[in-house]
N, CA, C and O atoms as CSV, one atom per row, in Angstrom:
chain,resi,resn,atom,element,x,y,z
A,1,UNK,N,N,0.844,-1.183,0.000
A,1,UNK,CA,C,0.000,0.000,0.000
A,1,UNK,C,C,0.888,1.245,0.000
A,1,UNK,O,O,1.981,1.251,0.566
A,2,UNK,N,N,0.486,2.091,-0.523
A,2,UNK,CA,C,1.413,3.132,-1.095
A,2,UNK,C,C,0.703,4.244,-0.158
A,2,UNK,O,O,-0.507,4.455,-0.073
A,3,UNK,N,N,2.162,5.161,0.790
A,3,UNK,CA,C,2.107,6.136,1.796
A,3,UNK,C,C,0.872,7.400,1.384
A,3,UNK,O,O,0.905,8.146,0.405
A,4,UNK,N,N,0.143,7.363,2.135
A,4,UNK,CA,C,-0.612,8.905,1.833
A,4,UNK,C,C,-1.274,9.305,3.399
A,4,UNK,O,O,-1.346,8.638,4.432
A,5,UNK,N,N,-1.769,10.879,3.024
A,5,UNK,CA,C,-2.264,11.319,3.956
A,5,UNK,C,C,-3.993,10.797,4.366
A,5,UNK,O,O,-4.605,10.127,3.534
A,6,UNK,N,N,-4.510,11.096,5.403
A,6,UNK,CA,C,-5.404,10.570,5.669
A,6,UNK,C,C,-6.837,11.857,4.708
A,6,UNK,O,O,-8.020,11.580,4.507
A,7,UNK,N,N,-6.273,12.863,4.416
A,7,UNK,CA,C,-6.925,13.751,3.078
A,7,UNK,C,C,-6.937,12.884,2.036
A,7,UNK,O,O,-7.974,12.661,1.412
A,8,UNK,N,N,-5.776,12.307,1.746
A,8,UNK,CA,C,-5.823,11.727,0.471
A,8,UNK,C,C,-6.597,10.775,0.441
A,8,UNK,O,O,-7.481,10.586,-0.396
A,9,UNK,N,N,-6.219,9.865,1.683
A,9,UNK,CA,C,-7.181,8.692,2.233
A,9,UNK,C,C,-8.792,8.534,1.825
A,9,UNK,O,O,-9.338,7.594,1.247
A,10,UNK,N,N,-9.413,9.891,2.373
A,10,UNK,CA,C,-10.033,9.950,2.356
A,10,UNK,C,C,-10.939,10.292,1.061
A,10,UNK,O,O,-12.000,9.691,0.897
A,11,UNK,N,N,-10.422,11.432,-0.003
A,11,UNK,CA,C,-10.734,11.615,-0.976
A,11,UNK,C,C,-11.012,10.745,-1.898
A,11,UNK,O,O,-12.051,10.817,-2.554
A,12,UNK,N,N,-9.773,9.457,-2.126
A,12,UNK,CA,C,-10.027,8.639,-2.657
A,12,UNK,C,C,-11.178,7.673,-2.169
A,12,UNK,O,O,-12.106,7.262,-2.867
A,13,UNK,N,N,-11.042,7.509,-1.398
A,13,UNK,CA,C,-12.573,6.680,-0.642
A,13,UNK,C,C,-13.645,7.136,-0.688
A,13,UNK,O,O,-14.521,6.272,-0.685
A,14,UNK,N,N,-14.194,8.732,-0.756
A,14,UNK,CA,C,-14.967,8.941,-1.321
A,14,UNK,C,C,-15.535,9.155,-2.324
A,14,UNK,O,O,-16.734,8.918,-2.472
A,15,UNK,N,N,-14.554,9.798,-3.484
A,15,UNK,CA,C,-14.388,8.900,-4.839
A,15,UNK,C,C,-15.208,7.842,-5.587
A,15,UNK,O,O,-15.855,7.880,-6.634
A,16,UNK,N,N,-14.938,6.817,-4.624
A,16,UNK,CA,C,-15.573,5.430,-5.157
A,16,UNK,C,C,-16.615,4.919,-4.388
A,16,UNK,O,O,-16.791,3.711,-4.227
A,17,UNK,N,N,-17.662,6.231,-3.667
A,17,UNK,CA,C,-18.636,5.842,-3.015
A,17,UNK,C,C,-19.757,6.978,-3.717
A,17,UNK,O,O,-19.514,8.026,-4.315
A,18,UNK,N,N,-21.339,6.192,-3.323
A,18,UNK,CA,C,-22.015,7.298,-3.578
A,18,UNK,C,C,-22.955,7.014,-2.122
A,18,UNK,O,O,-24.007,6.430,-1.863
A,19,UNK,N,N,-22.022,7.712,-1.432
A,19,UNK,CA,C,-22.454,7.590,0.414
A,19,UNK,C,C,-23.680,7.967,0.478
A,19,UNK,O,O,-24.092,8.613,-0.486
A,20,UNK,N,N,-24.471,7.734,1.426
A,20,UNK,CA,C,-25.176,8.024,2.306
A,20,UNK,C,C,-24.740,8.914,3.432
A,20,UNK,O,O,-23.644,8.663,3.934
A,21,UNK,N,N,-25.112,9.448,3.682
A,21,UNK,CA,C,-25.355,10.387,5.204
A,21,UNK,C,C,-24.128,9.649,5.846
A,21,UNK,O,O,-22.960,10.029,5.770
A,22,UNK,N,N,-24.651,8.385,6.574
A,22,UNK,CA,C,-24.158,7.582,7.650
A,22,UNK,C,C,-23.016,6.854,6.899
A,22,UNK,O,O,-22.203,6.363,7.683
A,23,UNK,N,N,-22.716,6.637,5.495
A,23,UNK,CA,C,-21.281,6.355,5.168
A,23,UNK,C,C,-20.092,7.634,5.493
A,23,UNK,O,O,-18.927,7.564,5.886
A,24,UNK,N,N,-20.873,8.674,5.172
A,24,UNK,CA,C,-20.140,9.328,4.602
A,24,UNK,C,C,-19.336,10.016,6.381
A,24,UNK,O,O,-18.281,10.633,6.530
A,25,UNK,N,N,-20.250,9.625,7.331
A,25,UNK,CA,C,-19.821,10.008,8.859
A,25,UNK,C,C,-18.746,8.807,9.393
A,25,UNK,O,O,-17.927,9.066,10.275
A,26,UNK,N,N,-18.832,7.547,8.803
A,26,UNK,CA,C,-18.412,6.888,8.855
A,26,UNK,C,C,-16.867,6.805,8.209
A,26,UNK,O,O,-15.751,6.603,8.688
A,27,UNK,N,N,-17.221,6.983,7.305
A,27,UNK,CA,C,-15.472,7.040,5.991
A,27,UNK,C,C,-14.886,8.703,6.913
A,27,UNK,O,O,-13.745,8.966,6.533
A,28,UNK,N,N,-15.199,9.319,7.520
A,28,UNK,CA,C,-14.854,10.810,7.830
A,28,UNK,C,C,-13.981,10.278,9.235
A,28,UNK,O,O,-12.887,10.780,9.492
A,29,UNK,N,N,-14.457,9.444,9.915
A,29,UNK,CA,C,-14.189,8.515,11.491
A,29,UNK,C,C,-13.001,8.093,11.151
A,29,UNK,O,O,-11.975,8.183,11.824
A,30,UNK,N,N,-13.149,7.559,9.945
A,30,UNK,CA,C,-11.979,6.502,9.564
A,30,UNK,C,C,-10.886,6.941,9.223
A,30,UNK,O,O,-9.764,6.454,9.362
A,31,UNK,N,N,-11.410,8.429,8.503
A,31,UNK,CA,C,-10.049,9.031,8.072
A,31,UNK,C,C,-9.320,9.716,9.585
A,31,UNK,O,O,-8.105,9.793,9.770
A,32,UNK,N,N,-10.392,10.175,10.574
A,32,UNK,CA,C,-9.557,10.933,11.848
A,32,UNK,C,C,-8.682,9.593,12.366
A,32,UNK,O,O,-7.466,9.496,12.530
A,33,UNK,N,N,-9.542,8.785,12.526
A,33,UNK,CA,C,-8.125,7.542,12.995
A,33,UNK,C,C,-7.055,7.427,12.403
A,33,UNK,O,O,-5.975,7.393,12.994
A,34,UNK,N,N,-7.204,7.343,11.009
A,34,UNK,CA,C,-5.972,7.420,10.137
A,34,UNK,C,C,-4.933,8.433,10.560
A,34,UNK,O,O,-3.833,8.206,11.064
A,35,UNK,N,N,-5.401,9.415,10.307
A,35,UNK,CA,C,-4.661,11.191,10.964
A,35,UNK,C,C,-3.960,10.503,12.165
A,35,UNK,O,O,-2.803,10.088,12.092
A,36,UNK,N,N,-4.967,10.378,13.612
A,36,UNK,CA,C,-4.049,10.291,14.440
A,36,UNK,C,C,-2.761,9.155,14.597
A,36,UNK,O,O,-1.708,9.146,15.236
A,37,UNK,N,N,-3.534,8.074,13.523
A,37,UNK,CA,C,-2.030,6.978,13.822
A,37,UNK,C,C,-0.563,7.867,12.882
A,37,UNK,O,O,0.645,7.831,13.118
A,38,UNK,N,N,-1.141,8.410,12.077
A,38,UNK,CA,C,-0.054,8.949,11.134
A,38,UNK,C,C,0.892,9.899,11.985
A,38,UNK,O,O,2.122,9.947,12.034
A,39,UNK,N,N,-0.177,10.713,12.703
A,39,UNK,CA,C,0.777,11.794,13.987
A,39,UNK,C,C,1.547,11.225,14.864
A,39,UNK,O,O,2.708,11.615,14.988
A,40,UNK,N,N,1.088,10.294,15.562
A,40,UNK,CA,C,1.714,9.295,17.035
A,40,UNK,C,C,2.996,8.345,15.769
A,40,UNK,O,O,4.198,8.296,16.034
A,41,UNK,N,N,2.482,7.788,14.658
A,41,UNK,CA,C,3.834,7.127,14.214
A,41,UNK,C,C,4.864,8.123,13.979
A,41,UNK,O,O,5.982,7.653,14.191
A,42,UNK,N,N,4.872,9.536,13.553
A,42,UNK,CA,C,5.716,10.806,13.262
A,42,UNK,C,C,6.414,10.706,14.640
A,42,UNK,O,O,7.577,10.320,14.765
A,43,UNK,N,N,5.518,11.129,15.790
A,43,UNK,CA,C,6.255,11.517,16.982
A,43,UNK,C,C,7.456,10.437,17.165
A,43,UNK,O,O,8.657,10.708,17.153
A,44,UNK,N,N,6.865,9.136,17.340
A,44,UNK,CA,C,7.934,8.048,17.442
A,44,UNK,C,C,8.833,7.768,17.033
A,44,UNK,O,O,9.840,7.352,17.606
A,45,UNK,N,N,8.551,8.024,15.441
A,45,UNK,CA,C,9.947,7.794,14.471
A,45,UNK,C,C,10.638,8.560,14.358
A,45,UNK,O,O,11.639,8.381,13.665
A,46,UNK,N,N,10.320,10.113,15.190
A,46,UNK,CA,C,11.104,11.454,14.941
A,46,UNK,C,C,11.561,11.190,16.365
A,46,UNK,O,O,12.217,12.147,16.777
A,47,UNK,N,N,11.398,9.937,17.507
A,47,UNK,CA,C,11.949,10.098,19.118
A,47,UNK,C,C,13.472,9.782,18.609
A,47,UNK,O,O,14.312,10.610,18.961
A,48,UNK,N,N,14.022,8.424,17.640
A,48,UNK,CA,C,15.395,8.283,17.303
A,48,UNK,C,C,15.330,7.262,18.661
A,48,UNK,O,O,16.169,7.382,19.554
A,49,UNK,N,N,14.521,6.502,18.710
A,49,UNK,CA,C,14.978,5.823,19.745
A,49,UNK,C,C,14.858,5.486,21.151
A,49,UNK,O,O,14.959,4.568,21.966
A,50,UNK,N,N,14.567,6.823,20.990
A,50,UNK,CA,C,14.223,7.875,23.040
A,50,UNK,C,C,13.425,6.481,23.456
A,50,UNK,O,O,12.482,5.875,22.947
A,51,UNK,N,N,14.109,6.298,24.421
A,51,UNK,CA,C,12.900,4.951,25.262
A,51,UNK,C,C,12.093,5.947,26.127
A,51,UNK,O,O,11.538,5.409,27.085
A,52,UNK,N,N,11.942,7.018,26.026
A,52,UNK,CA,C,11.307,7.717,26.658
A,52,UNK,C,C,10.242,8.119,26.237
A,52,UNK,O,O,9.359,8.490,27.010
A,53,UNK,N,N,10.084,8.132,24.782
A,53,UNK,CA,C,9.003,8.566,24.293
A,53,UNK,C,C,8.474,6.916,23.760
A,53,UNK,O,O,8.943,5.953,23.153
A,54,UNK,N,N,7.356,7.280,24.346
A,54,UNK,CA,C,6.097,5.748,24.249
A,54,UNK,C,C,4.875,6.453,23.711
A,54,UNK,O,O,4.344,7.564,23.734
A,55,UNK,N,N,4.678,5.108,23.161
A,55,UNK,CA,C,3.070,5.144,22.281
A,55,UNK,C,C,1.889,6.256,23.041
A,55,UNK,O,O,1.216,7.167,22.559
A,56,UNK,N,N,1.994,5.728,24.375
A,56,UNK,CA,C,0.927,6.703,25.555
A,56,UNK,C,C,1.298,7.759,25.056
A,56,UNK,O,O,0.477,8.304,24.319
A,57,UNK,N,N,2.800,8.524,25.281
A,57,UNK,CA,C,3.163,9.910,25.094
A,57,UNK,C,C,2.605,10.573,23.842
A,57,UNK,O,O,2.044,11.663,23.730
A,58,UNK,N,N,2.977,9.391,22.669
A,58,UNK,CA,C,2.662,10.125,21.493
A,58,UNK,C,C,1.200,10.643,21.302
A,58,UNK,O,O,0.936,11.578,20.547
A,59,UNK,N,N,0.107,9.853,22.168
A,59,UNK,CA,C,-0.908,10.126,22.390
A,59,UNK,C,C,-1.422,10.494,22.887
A,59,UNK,O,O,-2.646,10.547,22.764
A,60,UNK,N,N,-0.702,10.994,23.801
A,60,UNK,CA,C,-1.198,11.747,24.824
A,60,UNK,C,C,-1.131,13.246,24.412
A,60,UNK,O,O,-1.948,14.094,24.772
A,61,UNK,N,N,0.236,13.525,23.398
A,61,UNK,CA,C,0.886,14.810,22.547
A,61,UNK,C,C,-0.352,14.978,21.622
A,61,UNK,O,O,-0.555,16.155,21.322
A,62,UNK,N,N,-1.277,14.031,21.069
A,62,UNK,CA,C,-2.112,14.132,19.974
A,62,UNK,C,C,-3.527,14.279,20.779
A,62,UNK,O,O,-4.468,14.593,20.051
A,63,UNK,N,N,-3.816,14.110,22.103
A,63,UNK,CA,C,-5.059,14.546,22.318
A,63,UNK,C,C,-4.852,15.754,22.572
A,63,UNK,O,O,-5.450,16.582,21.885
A,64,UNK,N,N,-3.826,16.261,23.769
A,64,UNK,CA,C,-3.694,17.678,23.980
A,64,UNK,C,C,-3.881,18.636,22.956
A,64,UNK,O,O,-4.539,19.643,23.215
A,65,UNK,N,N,-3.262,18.423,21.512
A,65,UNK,CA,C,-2.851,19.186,20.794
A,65,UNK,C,C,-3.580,19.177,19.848
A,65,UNK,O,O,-3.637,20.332,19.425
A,66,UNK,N,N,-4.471,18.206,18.981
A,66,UNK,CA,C,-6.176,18.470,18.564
A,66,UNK,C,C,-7.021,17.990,18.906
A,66,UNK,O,O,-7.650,17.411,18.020
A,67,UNK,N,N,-7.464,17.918,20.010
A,67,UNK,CA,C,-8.417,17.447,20.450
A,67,UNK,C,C,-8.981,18.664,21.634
A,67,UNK,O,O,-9.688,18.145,22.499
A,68,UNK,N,N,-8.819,19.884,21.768
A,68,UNK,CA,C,-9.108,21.123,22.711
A,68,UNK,C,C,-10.121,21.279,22.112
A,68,UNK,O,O,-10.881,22.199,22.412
């Protein structure tokens, strides 16, 4: 599967739908999950290692910071 954003993700997925209401809240869910794994894998792979920075942290960095 070839790298993209969870915009792109999403565009294309809607694309090849002719949603309903409740798909279309649905494919929108799917793409915020996408987003946040994409942010928490950034934080991690940008720690270099840090045993200090853990999955919790990265998520914990991603509620604080969109989720206000």
């Amino acid at each position: 599967m070839k790298k993209q954003t969870a915009i792109d993700w999403l565009i294309e997925k809607l694309a090849n739908l002719n949603p309903t209401q409740i798909e279309w809240h649905e494919t929108i869910e799917e793409a915020k999950i996408l987003e946040k794994e994409n942010i928490t894998k950034a934080i991690l792979d940008g720690s270099y290692g840090n045993s200090l920075m853990t999955k919790t942290i990265a998520e914990k960095y991603y509620e604080e910071t969109y989720k206000k």
